[in-house]
DRENKOLVEX-401349 format. One record per residue (C-alpha): x, y, z; residue in three letters. Coordinates in steps of 0.001 Angstrom, whole numbers, plus 524288, in hexadecimal, padded with zeros to 5 digits. Example, Ala and Ser with C-alpha at 12.3 -4.5 7.8 and 13.67 -1.06 7.14 Angstrom:
% residues 2
8300C7EE6C81E78ALA
835667FBDC81BE4SER
***
This chain:
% residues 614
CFAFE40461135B3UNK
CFCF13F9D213F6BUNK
CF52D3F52014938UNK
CF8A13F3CF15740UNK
CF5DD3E66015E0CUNK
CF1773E85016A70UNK
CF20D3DD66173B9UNK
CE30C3DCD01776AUNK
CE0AE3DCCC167C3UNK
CE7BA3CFEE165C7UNK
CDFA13C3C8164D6UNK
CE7F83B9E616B51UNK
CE29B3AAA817015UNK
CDE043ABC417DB3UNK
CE7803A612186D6UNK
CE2A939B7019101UNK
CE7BF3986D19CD1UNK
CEDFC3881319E17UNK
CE2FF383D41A3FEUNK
CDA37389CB19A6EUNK
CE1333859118E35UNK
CE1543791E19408UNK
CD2823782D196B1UNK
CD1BC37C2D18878UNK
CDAC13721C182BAUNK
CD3E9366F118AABUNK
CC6E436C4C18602UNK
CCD2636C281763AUNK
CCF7D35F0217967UNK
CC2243595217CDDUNK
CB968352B5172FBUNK
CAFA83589316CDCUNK
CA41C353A31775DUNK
CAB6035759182E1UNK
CAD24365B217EABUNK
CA08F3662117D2FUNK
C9C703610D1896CUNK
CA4E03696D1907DUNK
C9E2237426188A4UNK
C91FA3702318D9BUNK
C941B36C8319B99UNK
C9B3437CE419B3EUNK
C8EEC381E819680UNK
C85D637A5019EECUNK
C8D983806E1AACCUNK
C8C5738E6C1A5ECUNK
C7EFE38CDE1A358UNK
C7BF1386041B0EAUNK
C8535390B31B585UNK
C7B6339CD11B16BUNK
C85453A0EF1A844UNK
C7D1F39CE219C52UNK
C80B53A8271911CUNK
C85C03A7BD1829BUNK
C927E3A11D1860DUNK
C8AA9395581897DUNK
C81D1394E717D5DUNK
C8F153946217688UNK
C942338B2A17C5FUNK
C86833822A17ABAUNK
C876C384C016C32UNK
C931037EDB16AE7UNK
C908A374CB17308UNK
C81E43710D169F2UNK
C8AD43732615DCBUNK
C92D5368F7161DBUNK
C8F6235A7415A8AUNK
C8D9E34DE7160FDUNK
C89363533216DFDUNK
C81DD34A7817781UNK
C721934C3B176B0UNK
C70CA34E3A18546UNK
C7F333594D18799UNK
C759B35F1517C9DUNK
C695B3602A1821FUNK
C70C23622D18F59UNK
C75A43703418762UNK
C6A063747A183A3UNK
C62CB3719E18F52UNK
C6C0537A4119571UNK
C6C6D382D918B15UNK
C5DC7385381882DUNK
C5A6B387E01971FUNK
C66E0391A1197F9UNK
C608B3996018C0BUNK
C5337398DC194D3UNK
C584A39E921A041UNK
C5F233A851198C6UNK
C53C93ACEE18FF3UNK
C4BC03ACFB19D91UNK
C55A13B5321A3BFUNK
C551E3BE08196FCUNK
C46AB3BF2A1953CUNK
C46E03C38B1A50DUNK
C50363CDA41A14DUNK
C47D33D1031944AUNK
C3C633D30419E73UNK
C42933DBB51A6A3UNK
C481A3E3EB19C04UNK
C3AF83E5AD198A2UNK
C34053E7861A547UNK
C3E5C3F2B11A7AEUNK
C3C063F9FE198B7UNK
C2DF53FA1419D56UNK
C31DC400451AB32UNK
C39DD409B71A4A0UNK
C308A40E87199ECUNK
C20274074919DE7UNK
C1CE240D0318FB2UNK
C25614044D18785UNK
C1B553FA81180EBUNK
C26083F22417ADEUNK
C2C763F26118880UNK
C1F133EC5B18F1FUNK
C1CC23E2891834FUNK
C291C3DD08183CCUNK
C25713DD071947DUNK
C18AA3D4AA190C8UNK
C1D0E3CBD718740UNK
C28CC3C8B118E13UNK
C23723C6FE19B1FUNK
C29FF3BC6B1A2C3UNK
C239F3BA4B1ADA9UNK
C19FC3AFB51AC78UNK
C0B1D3AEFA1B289UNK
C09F93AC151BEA8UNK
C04B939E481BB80UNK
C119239BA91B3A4UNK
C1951391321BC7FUNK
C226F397971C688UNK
C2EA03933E1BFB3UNK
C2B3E39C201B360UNK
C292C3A7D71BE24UNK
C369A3A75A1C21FUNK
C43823A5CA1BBA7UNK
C4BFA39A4A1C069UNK
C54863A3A31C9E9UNK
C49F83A5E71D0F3UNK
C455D397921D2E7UNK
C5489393DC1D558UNK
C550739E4A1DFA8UNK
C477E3983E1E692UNK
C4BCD38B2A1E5EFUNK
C593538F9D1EEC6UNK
C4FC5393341F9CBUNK
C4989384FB1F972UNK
C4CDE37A5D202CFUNK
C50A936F791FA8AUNK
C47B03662720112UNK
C3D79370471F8EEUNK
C445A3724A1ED41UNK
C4250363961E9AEUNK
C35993683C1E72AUNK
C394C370291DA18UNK
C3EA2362E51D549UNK
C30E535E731CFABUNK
C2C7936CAB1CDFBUNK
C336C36E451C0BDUNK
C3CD836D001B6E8UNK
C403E37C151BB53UNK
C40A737A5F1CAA0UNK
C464836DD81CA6AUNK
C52863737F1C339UNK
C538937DA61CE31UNK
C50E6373F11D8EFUNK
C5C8836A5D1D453UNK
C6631375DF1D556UNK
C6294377831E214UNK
C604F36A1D1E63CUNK
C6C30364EC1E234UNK
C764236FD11E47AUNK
C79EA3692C1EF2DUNK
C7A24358A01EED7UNK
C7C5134F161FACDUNK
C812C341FA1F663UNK
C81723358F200C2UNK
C8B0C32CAA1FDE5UNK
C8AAD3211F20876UNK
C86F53124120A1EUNK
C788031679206ABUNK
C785D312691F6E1UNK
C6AC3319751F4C1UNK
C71E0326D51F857UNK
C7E9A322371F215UNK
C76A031ED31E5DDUNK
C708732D941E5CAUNK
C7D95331591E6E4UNK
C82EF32B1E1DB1FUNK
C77DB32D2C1D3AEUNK
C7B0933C021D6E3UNK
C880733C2C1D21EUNK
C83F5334CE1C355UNK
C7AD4340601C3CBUNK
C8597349DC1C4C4UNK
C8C8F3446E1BAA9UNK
C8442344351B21BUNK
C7CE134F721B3DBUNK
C85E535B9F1B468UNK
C7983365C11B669UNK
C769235FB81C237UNK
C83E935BD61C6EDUNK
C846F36AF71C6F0UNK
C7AA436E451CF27UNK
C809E367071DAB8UNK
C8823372EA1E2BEUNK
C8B7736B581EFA6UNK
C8C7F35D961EF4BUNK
C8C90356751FF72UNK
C91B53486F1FE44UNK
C8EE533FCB20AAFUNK
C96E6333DF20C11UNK
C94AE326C9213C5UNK
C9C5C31D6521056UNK
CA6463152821278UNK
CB3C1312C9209CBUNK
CAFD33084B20096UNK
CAE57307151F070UNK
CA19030C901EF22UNK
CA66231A2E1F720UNK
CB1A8319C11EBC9UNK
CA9A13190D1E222UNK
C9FF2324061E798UNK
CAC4A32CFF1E8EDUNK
CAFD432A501DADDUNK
CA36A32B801D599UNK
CA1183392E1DE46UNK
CAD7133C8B1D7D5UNK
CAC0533C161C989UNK
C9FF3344781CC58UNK
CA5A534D9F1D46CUNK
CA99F356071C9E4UNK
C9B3C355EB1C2EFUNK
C966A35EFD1CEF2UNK
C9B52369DD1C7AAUNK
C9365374B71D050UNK
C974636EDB1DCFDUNK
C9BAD379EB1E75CUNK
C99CF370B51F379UNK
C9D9B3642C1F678UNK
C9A8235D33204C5UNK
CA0273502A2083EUNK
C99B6349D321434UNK
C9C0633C0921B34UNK
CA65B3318C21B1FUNK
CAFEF32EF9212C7UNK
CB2CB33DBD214A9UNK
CB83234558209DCUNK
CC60E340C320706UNK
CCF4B346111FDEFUNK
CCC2F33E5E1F0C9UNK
CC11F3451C1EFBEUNK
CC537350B91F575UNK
CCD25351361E9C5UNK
CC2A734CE71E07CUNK
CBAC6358F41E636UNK
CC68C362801E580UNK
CC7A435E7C1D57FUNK
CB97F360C51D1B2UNK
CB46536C301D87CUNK
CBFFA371B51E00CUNK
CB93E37EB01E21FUNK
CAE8D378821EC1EUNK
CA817382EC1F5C4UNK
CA54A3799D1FF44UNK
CAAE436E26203BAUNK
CA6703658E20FCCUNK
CAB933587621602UNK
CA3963527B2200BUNK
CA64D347D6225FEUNK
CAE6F3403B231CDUNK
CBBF43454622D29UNK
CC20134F62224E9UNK
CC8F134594218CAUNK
CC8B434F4B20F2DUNK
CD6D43532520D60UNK
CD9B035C9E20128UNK
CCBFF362DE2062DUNK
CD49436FFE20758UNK
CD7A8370931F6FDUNK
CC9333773C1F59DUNK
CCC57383C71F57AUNK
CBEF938C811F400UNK
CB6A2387331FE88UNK
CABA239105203CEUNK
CA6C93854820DBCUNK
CAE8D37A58213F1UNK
CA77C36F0221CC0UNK
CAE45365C322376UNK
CA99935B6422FCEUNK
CB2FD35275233A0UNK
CB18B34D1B240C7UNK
CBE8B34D1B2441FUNK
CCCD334FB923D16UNK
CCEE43422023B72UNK
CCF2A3430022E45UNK
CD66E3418722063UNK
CD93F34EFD21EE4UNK
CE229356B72271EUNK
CD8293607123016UNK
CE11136B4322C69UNK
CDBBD3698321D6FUNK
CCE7D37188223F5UNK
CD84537E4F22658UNK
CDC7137BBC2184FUNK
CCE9C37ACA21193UNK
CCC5C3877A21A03UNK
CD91E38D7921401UNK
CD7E0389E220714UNK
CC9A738F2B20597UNK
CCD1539A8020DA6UNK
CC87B3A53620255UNK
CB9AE39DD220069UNK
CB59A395FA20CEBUNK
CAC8C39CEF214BFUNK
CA5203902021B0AUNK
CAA8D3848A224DCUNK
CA5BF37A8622AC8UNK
CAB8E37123233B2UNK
CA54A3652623B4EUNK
CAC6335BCE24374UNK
CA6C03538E24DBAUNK
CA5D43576625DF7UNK
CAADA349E826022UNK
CB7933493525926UNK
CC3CA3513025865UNK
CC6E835CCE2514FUNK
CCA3736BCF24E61UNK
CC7FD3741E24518UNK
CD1AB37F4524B31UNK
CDC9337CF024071UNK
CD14237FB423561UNK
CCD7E38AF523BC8UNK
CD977390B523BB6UNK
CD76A394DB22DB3UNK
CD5683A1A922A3CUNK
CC88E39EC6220A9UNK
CC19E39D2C22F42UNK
CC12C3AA7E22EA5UNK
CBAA13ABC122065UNK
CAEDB3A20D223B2UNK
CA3883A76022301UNK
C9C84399BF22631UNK
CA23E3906C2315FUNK
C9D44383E6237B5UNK
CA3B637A82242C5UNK
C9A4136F2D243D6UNK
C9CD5363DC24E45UNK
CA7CE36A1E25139UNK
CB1EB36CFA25B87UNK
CB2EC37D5C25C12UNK
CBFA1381AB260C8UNK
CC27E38E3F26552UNK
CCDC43920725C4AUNK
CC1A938ECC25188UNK
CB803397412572EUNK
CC3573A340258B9UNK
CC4C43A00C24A59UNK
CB5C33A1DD248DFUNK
CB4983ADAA24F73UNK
CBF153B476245B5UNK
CB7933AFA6239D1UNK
CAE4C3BCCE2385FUNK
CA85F3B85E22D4CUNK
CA0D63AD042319DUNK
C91CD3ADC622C78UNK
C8F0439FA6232F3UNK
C94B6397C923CB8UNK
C915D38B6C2438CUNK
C98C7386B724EFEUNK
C94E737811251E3UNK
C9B9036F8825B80UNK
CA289372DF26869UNK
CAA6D37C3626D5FUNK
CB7803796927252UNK
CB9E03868C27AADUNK
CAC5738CD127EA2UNK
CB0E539562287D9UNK
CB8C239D6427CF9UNK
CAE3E39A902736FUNK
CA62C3A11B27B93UNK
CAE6F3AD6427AF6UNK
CB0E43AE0D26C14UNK
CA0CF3AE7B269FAUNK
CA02C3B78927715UNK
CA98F3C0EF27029UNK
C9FC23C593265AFUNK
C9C7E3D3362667CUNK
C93993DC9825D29UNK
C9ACA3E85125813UNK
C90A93F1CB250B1UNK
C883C3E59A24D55UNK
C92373DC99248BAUNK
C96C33CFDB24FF3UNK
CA6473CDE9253C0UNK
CA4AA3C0272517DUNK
C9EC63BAB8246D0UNK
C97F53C77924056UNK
C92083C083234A1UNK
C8B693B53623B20UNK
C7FA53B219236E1UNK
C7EF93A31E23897UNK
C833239D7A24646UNK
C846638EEE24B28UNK
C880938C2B25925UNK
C853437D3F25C8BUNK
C9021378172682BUNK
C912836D9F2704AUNK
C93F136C6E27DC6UNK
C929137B7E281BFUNK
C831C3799C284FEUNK
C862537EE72925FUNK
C90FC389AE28D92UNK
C85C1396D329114UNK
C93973A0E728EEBUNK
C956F398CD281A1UNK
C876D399DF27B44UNK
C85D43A8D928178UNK
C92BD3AC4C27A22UNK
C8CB33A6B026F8CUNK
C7F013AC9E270A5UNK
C851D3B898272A8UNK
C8E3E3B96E26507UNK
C812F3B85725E09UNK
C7B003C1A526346UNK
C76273CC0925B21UNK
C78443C54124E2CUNK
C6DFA3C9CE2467BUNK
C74023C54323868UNK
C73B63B714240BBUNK
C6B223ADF023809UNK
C6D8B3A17E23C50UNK
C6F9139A4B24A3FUNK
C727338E6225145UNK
C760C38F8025E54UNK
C75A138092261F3UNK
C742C37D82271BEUNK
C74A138DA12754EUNK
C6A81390B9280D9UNK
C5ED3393DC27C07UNK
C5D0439D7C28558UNK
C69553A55127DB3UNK
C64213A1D227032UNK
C59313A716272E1UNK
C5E993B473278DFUNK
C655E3B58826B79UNK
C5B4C3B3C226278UNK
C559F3C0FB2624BUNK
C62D33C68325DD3UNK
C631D3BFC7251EAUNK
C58D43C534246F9UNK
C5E273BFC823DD8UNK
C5E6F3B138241AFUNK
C58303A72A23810UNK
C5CB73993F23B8FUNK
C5DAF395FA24983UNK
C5E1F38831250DCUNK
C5F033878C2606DUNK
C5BB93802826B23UNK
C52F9380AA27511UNK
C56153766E28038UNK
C487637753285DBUNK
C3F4137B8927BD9UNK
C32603818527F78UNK
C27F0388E92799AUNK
C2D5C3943D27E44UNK
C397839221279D3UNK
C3576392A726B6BUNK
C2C3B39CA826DABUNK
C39C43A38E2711DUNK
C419339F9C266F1UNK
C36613A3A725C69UNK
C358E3B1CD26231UNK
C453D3B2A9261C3UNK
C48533AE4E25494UNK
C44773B71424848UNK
C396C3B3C82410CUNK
C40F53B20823534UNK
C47E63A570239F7UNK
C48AD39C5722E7FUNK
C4D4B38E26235F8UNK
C4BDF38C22243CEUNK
C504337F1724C6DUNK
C4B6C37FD3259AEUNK
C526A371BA26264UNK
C519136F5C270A2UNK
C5188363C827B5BUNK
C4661365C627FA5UNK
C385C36AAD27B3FUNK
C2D6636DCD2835FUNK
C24B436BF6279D3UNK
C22A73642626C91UNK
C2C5C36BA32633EUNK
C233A36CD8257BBUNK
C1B513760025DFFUNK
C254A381C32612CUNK
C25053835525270UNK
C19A838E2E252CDUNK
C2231396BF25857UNK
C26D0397DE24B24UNK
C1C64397BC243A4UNK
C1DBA3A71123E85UNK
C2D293A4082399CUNK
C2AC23A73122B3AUNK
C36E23A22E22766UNK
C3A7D3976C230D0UNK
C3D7238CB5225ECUNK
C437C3821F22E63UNK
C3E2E37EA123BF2UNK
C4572373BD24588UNK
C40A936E75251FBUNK
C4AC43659D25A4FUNK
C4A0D35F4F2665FUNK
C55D7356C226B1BUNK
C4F4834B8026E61UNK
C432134AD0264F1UNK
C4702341DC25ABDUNK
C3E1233BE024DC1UNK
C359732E73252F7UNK
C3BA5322D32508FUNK
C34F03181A24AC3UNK
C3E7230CEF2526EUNK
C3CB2313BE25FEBUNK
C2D6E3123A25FAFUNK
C21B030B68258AAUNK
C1D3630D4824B5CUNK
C10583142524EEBUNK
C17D431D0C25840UNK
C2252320DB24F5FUNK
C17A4323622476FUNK
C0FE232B5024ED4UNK
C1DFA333DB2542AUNK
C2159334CC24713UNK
C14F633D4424232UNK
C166F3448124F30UNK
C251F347C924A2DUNK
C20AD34D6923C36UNK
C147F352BB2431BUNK
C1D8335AE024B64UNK
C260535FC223E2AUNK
C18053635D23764UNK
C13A936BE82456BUNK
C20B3373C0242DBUNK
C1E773760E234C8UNK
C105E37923235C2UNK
C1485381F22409AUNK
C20BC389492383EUNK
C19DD38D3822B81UNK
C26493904822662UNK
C2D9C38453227F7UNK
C33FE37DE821D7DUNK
C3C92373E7226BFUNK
C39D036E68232B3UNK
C443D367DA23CA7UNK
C3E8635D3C2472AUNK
C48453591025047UNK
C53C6357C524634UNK
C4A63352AE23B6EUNK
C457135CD122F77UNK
C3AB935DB322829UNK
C36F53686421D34UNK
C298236BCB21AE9UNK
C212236C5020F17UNK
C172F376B5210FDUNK
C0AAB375E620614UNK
C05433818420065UNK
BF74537B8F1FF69UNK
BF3B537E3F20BABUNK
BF89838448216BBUNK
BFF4137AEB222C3UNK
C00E63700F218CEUNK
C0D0B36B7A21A93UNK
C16DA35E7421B01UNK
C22B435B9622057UNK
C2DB33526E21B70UNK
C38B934D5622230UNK
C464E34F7D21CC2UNK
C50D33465C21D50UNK
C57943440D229A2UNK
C66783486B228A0UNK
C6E1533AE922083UNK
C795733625226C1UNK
C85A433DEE2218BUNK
C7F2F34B2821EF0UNK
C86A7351DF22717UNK
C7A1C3585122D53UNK
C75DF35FBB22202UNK
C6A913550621EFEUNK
C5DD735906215C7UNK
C5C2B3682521280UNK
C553436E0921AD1UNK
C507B3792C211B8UNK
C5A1538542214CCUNK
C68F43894821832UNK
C63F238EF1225ECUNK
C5B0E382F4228E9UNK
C68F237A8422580UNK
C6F4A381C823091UNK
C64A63828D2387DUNK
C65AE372362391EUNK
C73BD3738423950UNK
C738236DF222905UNK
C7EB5376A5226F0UNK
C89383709122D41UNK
C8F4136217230CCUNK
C89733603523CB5UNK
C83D23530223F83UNK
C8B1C34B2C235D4UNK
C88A53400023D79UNK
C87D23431324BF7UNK
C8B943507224CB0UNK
C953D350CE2591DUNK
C8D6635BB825EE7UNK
C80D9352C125F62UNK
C869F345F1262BDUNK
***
């Protein structure tokens, strides 16, 4: 009798796709050391991946079958291999011992149950070195909640921490390109690395470029050479471009051909050059300062980055400058406005068309507005129009992040209580900046918000009391705090007891407007000397005074301090760099996301002479 073929019975050869069968063909066509290097370089990724499993021992059995193989590709794969098959026999053997733990739970009189328990225990004595104590998760997850100026530390710890600590440390790079050649040496020397090294080219996630120089052979051979590795930074989600020459459009397209799924893009500089910018198409955050739209590109290429990413952007930020010309009211007439969930205008003119665009975009988390107002009187009615229905806000429900720095409304009392009054009663409010507002309003407010964390004011003329004020109206939870005023009634350093019982109060910063570092030209050497150690001496008073501080601000300067665990009060303090030309204000970490905003890290602002400050 005959059999029926059924269609899901036959064997037939799998069909590919063009692209595939083309892939395939090309791959047929290598010789016999580059398919095996591709094999390698494919299981290297899964492994570094997490995706580590029998596919990958096949495919690293082929690839150690295979003859003539360099010595160092194979001690590369088993490397790789032979601490894959660790982790995984760790993660077994934890498995094992919970199997176990639970068959004793279950049923306490099973003696082969509690033999297996003791001779498989895993945990280690207590005088077994902490890394054996704790699986590697654990120690990754630590090392995320540690400043990087810390995390250094782990470098010379080691083998084990220092592995962690380069993820970390170098997820995101800054390279200075510019007429200094020991930076532009570091810079080069970077890039052979990245070459070369294809572990550590991917552990670089956002890569900032800052640029000063000027056209000339040695900037075309830097943009050729940044080129050709490019493509090596095979992990790269973020890429920053910052200074002059801006970003033009031969490397816009150089960018666009090796990682043309970026998540973040940002061009910061004098003026917007980068035309093609709108081709990336999955953007979640777009930066852009340009001081004026004097530039290569078309201004109208902003509306169509906005368009094109209108499915995945969720964060903007653009900077101009208070001194030049320009509008950003045809880029806000995009409909992704009203998707954002993050939104910064730094140095910037604010229109009223943008703020009416601002106020329909309900799901804005954070929002700085930086600049000047061009109408105040109906900006003053937009925030005034806030009302709370059954607990939730009108405008701006989710807020929990709120930046509010103008210039040239000091005097504007119906502006700043509008203002005062749309945050009212934001207890999901965690962060706040309210620039030159009264303090006699801030402080009226501060009760209202529990839930407050990071806060920076100013106090024109601050006092003892004042403080004293401030400490009772602020939670006790605060984690950064900047405090700036004219004037000070009394030597700054010592209103910090007031905070003294802030458990959590990582970053401290004292400002006053006119208190700047001594200068060794503007005096003699033994009195520089002698205001010098006064200056520190102040910095050590406030972190003798905070227990808790990590970070320390002085008048615009930072310091982070190194507490000992000898000895109670034994402590140092080191200066971190001052902010390099070309950073765009973000300068040296200064240990935390909220401490970043706090200083106002986040954003553009200051490039050079931020328009608001000049």
């Amino acid at each position: 009798m005959g059999h029926k073929h059924h269609p899901g019975h036959v064997h037939d050869k799998p069909h590919h796709d063009e692209l595939t069968a083309t892939v395939l063909s090309v791959v047929e066509s290598l010789p016999q050391h580059r398919k095996a290097s591709l094999l390698l370089e494919h299981s290297l990724a899964l492994i570094q991946s997490g995706r580590y499993g029998h596919e990958v021992e096949g495919y690293l059995d082929v690839y150690m079958r295979t003859p003539d193989l360099p010595e160092d590709d194979i001690a590369k794969a088993l490397l790789a291999r032979g601490k894959a098959r660790k982790d995984a026999a760790q993660l077994l053997l934890m498995r094992a011992e919970l199997d176990f733990q639970s068959a004793v739970h279950v049923d306490p009189t099973n003696r082969e149950a509690q033999a297996q328990l003791r001779r498989r225990r895993l945990l280690p004595p207590a005088d077994a070195p902490a890394s054996q104590r704790a699986p590697p998760e654990v120690w990754d997850r630590i090392a995320s909640f540690i400043p990087r100026y810390f995390l250094r530390a782990w470098l010379s710890v080691s083998s084990f921490h220092r592995d962690i600590a380069s993820r970390h440390i170098f997820a995101t790079v800054d390279l200075f390109v510019g007429e200094d050649q020991e930076n532009l040496h570091r810079t080069m020397d970077f890039l052979d690395r990245v070459k070369a090294d294809m572990t550590f080219a991917r552990r670089v996630r956002c890569l900032r470029l800052h640029w000063a120089h000027e056209s000339d052979e040695m900037l075309d051979l830097v943009s050729r050479i940044f080129m050709t590795a490019l493509p090596e930074f095979t992990a790269l989600r973020e890429f920053e471009w910052i200074g002059y020459p801006e970003l033009q459009a031969e490397m816009v397209t150089a960018l666009l051909a090796s990682h043309p799924s970026l998540a973040a893009v940002g061009l910061i500089g004098w003026h917007f050059d980068a035309v093609g910018i709108s081709q990336f198409g999955a953007l979640r955050r777009f930066t852009l300062r340009a001081e004026d739209d004097d530039g290569l590109a078309d201004m109208g290429e902003i509306r169509a980055v906005l368009d094109a990413n209108a499915r995945t952007l969720t964060h903007l930020t653009l900077g101009a400058h208070l001194g030049r010309p320009h509008s950003w009211d045809s880029a806000f007439g995009s409909p992704t406005i009203g998707a954002l969930t993050r939104l910064e205008l730094v140095d910037t003119r604010i229109s009223h068309g943008v703020l009416a665009r601002i106020a329909h975009a309900h799901r804005l988390v954070e929002l700085t507005l930086h600049g000047t107002l061009v109408a105040p009187g109906p900006a003053t009615v937009v925030f005034g129009s806030d009302h709370v229905l059954e607990g939730v806000h009108t405008f701006l429900p989710r807020l929990r992040s709120f930046r509010f720095v103008v210039a040239g409304h000091d005097d504007d009392a119906a502006l700043y209580g509008a203002v005062v009054q749309f945050l009212r009663r934001r207890e999901r409010l965690r962060r706040l900046d309210l620039g030159n507002c009264p303090w006699e309003l801030v402080l009226g407010l501060l009760p209202e918000l529990g839930g407050l964390r990071v806060f920076r004011t100013r106090i024109a003329l601050l006092s003892k009391e004042a403080v004293v004020a401030l400490a009772a109206a602020v939670p006790r939870e605060m984690v950064a705090l900047h405090v700036s005023c004219v004037v000070s009634s009394s030597p700054m350093e010592t209103y910090a007891n007031a905070f003294a019982h802030f458990p959590a109060l990582a970053m401290l910063h004292f400002r006053a407007a006119a208190q700047r570092r001594p200068q060794a030209a503007a005096m003699s050497d033994r009195e520089f000397v002698t205001q010098t150690a006064q200056w520190l001496g102040a910095v050590r008073e406030i972190a003798h005074s905070v227990p808790a501080t990590d970070y320390i601000g002085w008048h615009g300067e930072h310091f982070v301090v190194n507490r000992s665990s000898k000895g109670e009060g034994e402590l140092d303090i080191k200066e971190l760099p001052v902010r390099r030309r070309l950073d765009c204000g973000k300068g040296v970490d200064v240990g935390s996301n909220d401490a970043n905003w706090l200083e106002r890290k986040d954003v553009p602002i200051d490039y050079e002479v931020s328009g608001l400050d000049a």
